[in-house]
SERO-4910 file (N, C-alpha, C, O; in steps of 0.05 Angstrom, whole numbers):
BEGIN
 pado doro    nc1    nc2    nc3   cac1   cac2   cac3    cc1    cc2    cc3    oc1    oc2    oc3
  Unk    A    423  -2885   1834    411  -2904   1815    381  -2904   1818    369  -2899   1839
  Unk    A    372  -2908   1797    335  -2919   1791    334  -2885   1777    350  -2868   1769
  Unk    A    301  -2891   1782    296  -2854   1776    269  -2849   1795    257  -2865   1808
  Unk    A    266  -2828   1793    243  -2810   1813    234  -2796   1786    247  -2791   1766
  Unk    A    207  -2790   1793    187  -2774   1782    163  -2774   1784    154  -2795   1794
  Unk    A    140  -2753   1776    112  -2755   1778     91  -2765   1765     91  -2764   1740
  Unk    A     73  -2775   1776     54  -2789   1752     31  -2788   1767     25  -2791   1791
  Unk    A     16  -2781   1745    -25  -2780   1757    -29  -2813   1751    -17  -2830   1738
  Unk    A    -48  -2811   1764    -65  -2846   1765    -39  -2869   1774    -16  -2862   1779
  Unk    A    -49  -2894   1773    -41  -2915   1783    -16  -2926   1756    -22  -2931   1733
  Unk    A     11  -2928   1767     27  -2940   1766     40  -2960   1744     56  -2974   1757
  Unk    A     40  -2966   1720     39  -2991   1713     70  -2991   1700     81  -2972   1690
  Unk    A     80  -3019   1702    112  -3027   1701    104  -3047   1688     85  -3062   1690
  Unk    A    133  -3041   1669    130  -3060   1642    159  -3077   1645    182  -3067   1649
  Unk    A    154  -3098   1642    174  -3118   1658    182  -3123   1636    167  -3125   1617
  Unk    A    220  -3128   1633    224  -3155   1624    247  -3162   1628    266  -3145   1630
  Unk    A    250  -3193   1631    276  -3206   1646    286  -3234   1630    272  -3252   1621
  Unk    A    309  -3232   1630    322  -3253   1619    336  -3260   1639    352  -3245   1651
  Unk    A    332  -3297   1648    346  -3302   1665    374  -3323   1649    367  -3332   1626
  Unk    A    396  -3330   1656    409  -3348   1658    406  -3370   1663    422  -3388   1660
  Unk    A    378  -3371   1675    369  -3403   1687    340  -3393   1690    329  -3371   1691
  Unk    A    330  -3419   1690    290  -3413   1688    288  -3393   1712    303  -3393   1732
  Unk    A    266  -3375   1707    260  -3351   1726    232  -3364   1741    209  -3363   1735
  Unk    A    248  -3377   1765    224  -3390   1782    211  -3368   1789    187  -3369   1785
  Unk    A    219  -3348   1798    193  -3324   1816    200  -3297   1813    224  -3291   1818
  Unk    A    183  -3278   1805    185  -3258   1802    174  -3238   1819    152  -3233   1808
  Unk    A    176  -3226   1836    161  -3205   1851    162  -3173   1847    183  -3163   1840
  Unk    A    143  -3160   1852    145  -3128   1849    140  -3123   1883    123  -3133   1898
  Unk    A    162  -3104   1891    152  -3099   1919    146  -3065   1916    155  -3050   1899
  Unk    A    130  -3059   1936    124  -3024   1935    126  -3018   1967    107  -3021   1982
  Unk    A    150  -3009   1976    147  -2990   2003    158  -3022   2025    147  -3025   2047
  Unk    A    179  -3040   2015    178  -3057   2042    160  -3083   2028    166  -3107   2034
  Unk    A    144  -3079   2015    123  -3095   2016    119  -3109   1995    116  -3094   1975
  Unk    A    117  -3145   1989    109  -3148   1960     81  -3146   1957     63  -3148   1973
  Unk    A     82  -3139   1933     60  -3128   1923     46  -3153   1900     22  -3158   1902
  Unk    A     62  -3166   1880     55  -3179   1867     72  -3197   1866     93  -3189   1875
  Unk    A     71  -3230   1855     83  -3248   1845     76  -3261   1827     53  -3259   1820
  Unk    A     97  -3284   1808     87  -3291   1789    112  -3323   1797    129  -3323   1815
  Unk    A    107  -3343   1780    128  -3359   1784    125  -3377   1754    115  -3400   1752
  Unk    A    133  -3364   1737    137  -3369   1702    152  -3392   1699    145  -3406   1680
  Unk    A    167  -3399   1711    194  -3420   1711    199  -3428   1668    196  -3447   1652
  Unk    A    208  -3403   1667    221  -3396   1630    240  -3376   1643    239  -3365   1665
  Unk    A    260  -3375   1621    277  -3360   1629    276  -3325   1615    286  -3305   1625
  Unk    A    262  -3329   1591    245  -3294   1591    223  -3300   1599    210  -3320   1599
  Unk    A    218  -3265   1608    190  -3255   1616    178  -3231   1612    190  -3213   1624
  Unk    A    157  -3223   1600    158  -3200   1594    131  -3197   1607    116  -3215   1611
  Unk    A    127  -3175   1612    102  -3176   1633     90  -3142   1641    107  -3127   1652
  Unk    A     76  -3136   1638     55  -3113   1648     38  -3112   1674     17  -3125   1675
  Unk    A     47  -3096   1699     33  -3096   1714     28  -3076   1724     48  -3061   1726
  Unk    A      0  -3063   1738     -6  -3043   1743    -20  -3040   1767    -44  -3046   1768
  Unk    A     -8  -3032   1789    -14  -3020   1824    -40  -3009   1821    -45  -2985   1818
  Unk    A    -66  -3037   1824    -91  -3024   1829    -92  -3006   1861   -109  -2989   1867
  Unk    A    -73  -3014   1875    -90  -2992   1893    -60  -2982   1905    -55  -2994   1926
  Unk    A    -42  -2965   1899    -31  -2946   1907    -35  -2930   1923    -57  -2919   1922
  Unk    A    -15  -2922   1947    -21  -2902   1960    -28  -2875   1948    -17  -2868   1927
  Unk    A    -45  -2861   1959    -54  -2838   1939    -43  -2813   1945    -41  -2796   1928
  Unk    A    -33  -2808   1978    -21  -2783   1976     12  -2788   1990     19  -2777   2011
  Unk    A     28  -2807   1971     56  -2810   1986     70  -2817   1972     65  -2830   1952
  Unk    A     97  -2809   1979    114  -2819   1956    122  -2850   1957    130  -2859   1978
  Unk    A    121  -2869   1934    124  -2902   1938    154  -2915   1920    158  -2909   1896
  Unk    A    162  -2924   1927    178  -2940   1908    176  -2959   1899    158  -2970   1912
  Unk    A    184  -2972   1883    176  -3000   1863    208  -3019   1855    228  -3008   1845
  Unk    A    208  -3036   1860    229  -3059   1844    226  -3077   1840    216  -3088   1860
  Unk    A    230  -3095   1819    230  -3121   1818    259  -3136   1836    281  -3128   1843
  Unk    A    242  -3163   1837    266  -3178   1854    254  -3210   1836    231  -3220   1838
  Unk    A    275  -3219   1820    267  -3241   1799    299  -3262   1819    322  -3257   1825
  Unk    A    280  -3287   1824    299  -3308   1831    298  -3327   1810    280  -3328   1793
  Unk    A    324  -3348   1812    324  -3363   1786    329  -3392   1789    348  -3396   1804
  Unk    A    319  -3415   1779    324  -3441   1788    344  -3449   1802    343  -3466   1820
  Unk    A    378  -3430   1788    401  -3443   1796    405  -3420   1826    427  -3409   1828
  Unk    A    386  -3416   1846    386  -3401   1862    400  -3365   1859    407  -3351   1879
  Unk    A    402  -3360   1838    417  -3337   1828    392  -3305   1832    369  -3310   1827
  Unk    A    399  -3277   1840    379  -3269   1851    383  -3243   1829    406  -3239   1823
  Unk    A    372  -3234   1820    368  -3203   1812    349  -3177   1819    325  -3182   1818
  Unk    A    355  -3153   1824    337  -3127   1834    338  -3114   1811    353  -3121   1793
  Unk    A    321  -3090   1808    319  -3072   1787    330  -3049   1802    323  -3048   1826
  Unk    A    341  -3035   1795    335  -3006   1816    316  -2995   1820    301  -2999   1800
  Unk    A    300  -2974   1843    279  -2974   1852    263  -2945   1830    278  -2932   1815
  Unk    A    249  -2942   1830    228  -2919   1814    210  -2914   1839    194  -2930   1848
  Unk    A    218  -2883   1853    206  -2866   1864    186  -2848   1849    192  -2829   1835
  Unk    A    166  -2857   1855    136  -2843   1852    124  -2821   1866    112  -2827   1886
  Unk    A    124  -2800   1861    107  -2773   1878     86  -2768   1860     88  -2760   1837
  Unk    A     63  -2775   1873     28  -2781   1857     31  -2745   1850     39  -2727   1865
  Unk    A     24  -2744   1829     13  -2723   1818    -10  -2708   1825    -32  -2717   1816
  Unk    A    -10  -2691   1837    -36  -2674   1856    -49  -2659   1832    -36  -2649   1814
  Unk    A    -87  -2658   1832    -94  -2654   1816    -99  -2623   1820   -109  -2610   1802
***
């Protein structure tokens, strides 16, 4: 599940989520780590975000993890990145 592939420059993921219940928090994590949050509390979201500072020579993964008022949890599957060597 997810997908792998290469890409030059920094990263950007184009979100969008429909919750069943207001989408209190949304996070992007990269490698273990969150990276970004948001806490919309609507139940769509559509959203653009882009990894100003990426690791530059490693492969990273990316998912969202969206929680929802009625405590209900959702993941994306992950997108493996191998930076594009110039």
């Amino acid at each position: 599940m997810g997908e792998e592939f290469r890409l030059a420059g920094p990263p950007t993921l184009e979100i969008h989520a429909v919750g069943t219940a207001p989408i209190t928090k949304l996070d992007v994590v990269r490698n273990q780590r969150y990276v970004f949050s948001t806490a919309p509390h609507r139940q769509t979201l559509d959203l653009k975000w882009t990894d100003a500072d990426p690791p530059p020579e490693s492969v990273s993964y990316y998912y969202v993890r969206v929680q929802q008022a009625d405590g209900n949890l959702a993941w994306s599957s992950p997108l493996w990145i191998h930076p594009q060597r110039k």
